[in-house]
N, C-alpha and C positions, 0 to 999 in steps of 0.2 A: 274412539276409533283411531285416533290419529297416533295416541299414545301404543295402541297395538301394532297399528302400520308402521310406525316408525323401530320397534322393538323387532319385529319379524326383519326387517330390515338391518337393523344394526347387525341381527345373527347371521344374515345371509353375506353380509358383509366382512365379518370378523371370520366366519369360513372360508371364504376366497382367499381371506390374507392370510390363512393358518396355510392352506391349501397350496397358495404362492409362494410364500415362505419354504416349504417341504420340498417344494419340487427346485427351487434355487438351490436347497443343501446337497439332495441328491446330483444335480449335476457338477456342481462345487465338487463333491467327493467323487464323484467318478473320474471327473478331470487330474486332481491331486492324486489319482490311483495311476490313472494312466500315464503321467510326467513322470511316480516316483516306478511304473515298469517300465520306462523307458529310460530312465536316469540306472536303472538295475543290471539296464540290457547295454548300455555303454560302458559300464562299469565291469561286464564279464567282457570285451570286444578286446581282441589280439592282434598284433600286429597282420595277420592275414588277415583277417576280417576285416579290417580299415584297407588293405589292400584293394577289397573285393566292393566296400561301400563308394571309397571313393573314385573318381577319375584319376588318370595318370597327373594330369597337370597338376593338382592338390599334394599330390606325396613326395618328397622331400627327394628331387633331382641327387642331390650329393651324394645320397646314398649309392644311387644305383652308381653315379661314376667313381665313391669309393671302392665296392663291390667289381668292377671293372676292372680299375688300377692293380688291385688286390690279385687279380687274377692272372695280370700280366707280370707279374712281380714274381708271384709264387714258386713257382720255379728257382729263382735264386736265392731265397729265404727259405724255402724248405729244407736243405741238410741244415743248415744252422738253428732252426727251429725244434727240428729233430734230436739233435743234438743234446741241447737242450731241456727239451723235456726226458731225455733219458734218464740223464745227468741228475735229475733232479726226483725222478719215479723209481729208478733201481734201486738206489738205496734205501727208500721206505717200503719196496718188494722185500727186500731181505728181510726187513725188522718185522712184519708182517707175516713173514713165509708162514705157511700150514706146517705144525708140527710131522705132519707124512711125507715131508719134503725135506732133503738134503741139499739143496741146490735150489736157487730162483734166478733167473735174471735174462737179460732180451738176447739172445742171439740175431735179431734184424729188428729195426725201429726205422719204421719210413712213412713221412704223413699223408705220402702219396702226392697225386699230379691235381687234384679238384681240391680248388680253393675253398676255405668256407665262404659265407657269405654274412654279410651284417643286415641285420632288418629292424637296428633300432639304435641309437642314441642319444645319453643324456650329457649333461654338465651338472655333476653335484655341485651346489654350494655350499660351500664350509667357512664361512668369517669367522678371521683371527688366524687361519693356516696359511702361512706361506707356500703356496702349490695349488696345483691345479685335478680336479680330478674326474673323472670321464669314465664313463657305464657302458659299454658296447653288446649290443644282445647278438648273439650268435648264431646261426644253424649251420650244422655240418652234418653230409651224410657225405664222407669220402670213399676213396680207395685204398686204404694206409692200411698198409703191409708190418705186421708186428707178428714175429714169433718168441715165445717163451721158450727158452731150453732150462726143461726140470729134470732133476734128477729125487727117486724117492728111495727111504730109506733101505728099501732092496737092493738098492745098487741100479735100477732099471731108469732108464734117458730117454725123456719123451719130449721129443720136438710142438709145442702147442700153438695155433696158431688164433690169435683173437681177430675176429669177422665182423663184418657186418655192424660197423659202428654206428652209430647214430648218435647226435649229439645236438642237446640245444640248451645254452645257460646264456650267463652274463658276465661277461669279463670287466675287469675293473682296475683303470690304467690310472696312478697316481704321478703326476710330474712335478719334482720334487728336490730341491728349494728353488726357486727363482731368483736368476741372476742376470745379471748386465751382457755377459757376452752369451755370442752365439751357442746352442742354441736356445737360449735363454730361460733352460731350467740344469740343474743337476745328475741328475738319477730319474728312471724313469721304474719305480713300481708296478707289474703288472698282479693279479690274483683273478680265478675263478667266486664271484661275488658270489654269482647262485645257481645254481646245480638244477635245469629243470628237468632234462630226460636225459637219462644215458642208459644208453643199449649197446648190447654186445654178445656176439654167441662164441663161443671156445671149441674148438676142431684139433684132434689128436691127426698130426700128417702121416695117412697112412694106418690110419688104426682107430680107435673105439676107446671115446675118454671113458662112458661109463664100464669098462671090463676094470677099473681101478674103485670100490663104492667111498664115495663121500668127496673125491677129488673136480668135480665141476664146481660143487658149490663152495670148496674152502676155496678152490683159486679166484674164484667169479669174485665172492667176500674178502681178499685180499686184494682183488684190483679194484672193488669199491673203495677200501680201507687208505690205499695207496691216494687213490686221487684224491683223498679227502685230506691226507697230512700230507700232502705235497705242495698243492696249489690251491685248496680249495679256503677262502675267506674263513678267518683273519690271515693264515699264510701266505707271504707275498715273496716275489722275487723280485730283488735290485740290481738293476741291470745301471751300472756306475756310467756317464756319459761325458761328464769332465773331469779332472783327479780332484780326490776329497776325502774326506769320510763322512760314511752314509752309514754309521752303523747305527745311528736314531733312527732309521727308516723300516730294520728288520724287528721280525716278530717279538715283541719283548710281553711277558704278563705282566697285566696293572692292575692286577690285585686277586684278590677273592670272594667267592660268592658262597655264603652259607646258606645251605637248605634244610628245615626242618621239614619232611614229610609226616603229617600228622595223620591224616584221616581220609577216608574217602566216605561219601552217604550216593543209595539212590542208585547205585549202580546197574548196568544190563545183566540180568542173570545169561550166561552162557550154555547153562548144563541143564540138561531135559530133566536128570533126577538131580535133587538137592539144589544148590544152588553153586554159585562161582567160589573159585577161589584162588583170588586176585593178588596180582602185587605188583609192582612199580615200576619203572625203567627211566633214571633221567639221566639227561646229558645238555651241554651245554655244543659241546661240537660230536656227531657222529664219528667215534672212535671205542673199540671195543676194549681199550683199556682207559678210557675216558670217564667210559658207560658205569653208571653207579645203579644196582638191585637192590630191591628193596627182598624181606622175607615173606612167605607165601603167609595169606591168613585164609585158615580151610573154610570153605561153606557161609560164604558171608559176603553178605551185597553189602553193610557197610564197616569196612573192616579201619582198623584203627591200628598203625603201624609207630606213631612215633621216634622217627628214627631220622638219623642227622647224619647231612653227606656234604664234603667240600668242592670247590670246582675251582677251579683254575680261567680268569675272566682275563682274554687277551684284547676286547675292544666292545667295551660296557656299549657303545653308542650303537651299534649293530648286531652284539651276538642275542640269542636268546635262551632260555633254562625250558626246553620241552620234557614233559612229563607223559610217557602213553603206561594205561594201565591194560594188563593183560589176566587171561583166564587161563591158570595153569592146567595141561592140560594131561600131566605124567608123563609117558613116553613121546606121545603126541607132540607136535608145535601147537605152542600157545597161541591162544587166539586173544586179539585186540579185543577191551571193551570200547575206551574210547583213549585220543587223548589229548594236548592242550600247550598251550603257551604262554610265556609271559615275556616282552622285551625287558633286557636287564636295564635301560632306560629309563625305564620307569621307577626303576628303585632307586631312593635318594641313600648315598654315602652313610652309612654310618648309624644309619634306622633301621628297625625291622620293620616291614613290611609281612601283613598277615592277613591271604589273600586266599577267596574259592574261587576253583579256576571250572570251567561247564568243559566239560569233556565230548569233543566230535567225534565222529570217524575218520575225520582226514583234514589235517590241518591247510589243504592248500583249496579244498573246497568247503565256501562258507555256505553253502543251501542247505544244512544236513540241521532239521529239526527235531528231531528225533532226542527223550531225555536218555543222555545214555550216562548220566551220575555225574557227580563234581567231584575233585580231589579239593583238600586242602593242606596250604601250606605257608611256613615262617620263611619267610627270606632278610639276607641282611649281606649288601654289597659293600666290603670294604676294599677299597683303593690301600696300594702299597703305599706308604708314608703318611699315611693319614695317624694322627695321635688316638691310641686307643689302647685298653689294657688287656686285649686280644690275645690268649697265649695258647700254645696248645701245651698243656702241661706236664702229660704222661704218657703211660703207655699207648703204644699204637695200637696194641690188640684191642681196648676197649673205646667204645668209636666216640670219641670226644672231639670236638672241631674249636677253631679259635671262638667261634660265634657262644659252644657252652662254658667258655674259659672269661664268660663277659663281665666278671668281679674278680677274674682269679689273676693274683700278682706273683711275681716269682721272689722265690727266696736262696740268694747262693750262698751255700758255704762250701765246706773246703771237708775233704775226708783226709785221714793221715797217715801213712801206711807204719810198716813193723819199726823201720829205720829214722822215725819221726819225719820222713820229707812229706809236702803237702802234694796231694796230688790234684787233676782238674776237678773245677769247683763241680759241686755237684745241683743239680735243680731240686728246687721242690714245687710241688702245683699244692695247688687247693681244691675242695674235693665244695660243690655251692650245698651246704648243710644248713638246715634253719630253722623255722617255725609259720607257716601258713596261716593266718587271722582270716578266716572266710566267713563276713556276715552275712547271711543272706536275711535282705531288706521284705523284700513284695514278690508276687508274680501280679503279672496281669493277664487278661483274655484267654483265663485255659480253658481247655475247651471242657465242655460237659459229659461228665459220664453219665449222671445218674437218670433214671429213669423221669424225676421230678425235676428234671433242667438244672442241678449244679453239680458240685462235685464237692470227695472231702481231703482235699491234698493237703502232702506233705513233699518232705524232699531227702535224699540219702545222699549224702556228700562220702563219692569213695575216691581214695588215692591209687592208682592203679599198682604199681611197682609195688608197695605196701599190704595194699589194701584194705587198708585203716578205716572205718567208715563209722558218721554220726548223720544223725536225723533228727529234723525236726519235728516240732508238737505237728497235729493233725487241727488246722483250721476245718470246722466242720461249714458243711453248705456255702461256699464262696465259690466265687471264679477268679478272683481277686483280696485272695491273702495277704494277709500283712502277717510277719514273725518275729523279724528283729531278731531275732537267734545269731550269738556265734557262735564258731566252734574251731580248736587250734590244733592243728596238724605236725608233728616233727617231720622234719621232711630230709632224710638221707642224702639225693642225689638229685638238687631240683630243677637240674634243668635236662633230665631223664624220667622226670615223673611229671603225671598227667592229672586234674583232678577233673573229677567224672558227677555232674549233679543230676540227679531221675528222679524228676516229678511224676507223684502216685496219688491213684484216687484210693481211700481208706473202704473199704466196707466191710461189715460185720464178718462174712465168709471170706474175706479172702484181701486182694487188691488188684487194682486195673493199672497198666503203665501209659502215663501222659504225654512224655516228651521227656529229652536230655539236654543237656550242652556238655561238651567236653574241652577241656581251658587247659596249654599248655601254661608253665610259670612264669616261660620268657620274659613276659611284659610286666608281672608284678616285681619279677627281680630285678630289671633292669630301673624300674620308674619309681620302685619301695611301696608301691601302694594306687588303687586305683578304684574308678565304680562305674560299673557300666551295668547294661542292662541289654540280657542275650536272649537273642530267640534259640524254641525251643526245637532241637530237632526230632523228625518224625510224630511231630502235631500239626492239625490244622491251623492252631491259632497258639500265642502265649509265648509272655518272656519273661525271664526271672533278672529281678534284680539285688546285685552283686557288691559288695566290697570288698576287697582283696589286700590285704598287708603281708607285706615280706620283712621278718627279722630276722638277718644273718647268723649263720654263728660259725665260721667259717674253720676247717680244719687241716693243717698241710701234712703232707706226706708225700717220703722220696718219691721219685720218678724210675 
């Protein structure tokens, strides 16, 4: 009896503490839900919003009597300010102008009588830089008085007047070298750091800009264009404060950023019948001869572009390489699928780096869950002066970057004309020609087709450019094949060509497709040989494993 009491007992016991225990987690987890939506909710809060949460006493006094001063001031600094940004925006108006325009430039530029206002400041630290540098966030809704005088190529002059400005960024004042006497820096750097809303409506004085079709939006796109090469980060202005030379301070490039656009998978279909047909857009700075396109691939959520673009890197430590992919849409504007970032930061000098990037809607809103596809891509940050055998070898019609010149060495000789004199040497490049050793080792975890729970895979190694293609035996009933198979590849142009492996289930009628990977050469040419183990895309499960060998066999030809 005692042995039963005590047993009922032990049960009724060990349920209370199964019971206690459960209801401890649940609160535990509700707690750690509710700290991390309140850690989420201070993490979206804007300067207004801390405005509104906190008392006056809590927010930073200087401000407002910065904001104060600033406005007694203004008045005296505004034609020199004016001036200034003219000075510095007309000229990149010309370079910009819309082709239906003969003429661009300000007939009246006045920032007006209302001050901006500051509603934020930082102090960047930078150790190891002699200088100081300082973040000011801005909002301006003034009264600044700006007429364009255009003339288009009819011969017809239309006075335009841009309205209703609106403005909130982050200016970004660099003071710069620090020295002994008053006022104890150099030169003062000012730049537009970050661009958050700019608005603006355009008014024909006295007339109807749209009686002209296409002329609102080339100009509107020209004075985005404008403010972007004028002031906008990394471009800065050196405003000299004691005599010297400050020409280490202006914009200089420090290097180059290669980008291999390979692939995209997974994408948003955009089109009711068929599917999208996507293509690329990157840039490193928003500028329309900047901007690098990729080629349209029709009807295809994962389309496979492999194609290689260079960029011009003026401040590795800030700028970024944005990629948006869009759905072309014929006459129509193309619509956004999604698209993506990477700080060039991240990339170490001199490696490639080969990275899938998840594609948003909007890169300055991060709540957007939604899969809207991944791009992939090769990247490889080279700083000027770094030792490397980087060349770009030949013709510029065929789009070869220093990044695919990554074993090509130059060869000068000398051509000789009718008179025997030598004339300038001439180049030769190298064209990366060789031989591809691809074993394929195992897969593992593929998934099951057959009806009796396995599968009878093989695999079809094709070269795309070529399209060369070998396969292996058929492991019957596995999920997890073993082959040990090579198989050698001639390879024309290899760091233009792609190699493509489609794991297949065998059956007697026919075959089922498993999963791919697609491998540019990059990294076997760069490293001679390699073995990795890749998942498969467009399967639920499985990865094939790789060996990869590169033997040169390198061929020149003039340039």
């Amino acid at each position: 009896m005692a042995f039963v009491l005590g047993l009922v007992l032990g049960v009724f016991v060990g349920l209370g503490l199964i019971v206690s225990f459960v209801k401890s987690e649940n609160v535990r987890s509700k707690r750690r839900a509710d700290l991390a939506a309140t850690i989420a909710a201070f993490a979206r809060m804007t300067v207004d919003d801390s405005k509104k949460i906190l008392p006056p006493q809590y927010y930073p006094s200087w401000l407002a009597w910065l904001n104060q001063h600033l406005t007694k001031i203004w008045p005296y600094v505004n034609e020199a300010a004016s001036d200034l940004i003219r000075s510095s925006v007309e000229p990149v108006l010309e370079q910009y102008r819309p082709i239906i325009l003969s003429s661009l430039k300000f007939s009246r530029f006045t920032l007006g009588t209302v001050a901006p206002q500051f509603t934020g400041i930082s102090i960047i630290e930078d150790g190891g830089t002699d200088g100081i540098t300082m973040e000011l966030e801005m909002q301006w809704d003034g009264n600044q008085s700006i007429i364009l005088d255009i003339k288009t190529r009819l011969g017809v002059a239309l006075p335009v007047q841009v309205k209703s400005i609106g403005f909130t960024g982050v200016f970004r004042l660099i003071f710069k070298p620090m020295v002994d006497e008053f006022p104890c820096f150099g030169a003062v750097c000012f730049s537009l750091r970050q661009k958050k809303k700019l608005d603006f409506t355009l008014k024909v004085i006295g007339g109807d800009i749209s009686a002209i079709p296409g002329l609102y939006s080339a100009l509107e796109g020209t004075i985005r264009d404008a403010v972007e090469d004028s002031i906008t980060w990394p471009v800065r202005k050196v405003i000299p404060i004691l005599p010297g030379d400050y020409s280490d301070l202006e914009l200089k490039p420090v290097g180059i950023l290669e980008v291999k656009l390979v692939q995209a998978k997974e994408l948003t279909n955009k089109d009711l019948i068929g599917k999208s047909d996507p293509y690329a857009v990157l840039y490193i700075r928003h500028l329309r001869d900047r901007m690098k396109t990729s080629k349209i691939i029709n009807n295809d959520l994962n389309p496979i572009w492999n194609e290689h673009f260079e960029f011009v890197v003026e401040d590795e430590s800030t700028q970024h390489l944005v990629v948006k992919v869009y759905d072309d849409e014929g006459l129509q504007a193309s619509e956004l699928i999604g698209c993506a970032q990477i700080r060039l930061s991240e990339l170490q000098p001199g490696k490639v780096k080969d990275v899938w990037l998840k594609l948003v809607k909007d890169l300055e809103v991060h709540r957007d869950n939604k899969n809207r596809g991944q791009v992939h891509l090769e990247l490889q940050y080279c700083p000027f002066g770094m030792e490397s055998g980087f060349t770009n070898p030949f013709a510029s019609d065929f789009p070869m970057t220093s990044l695919e010149s990554v074993l090509k060495s130059q060869a000068n000789g000398t051509e000789a004309t009718e008179n025997g004199q030598a004339v300038t040497p001439k180049r030769k490049g190298v064209i990366i020609r060789g031989v591809l050793s691809v074993t394929v080792i195992s897969a593992e975890d593929l998934p099951a087709t057959d009806l009796v729970g396995k599968s009878d895979p093989y695999v079809v190694f094709t070269m795309k450019k070529s399209e060369m293609k070998n396969k292996t035996r058929v492991v019957n009933e596995s999920l997890n094949p073993i082959w040990n198979q090579t198989f050698d590849f001639v390879v024309e142009d290899g760091l233009h060509d792609m190699l493509i492996a489609e794991v297949w289930d065998h059956d007697t009628f026919g075959k089922d497709y498993m999963g791919r990977c697609i491998l540019t050469l990059t990294r076997v040419i760069l490293e001679g040989e390699y073995k990795e183990s890749f998942e498969l895309d467009g399967a639920k499960s499985g990865r094939l494993n790789l060996h990869l060998k590169w033997m040169p066999q390198p061929i020149y030809r003039d340039s």
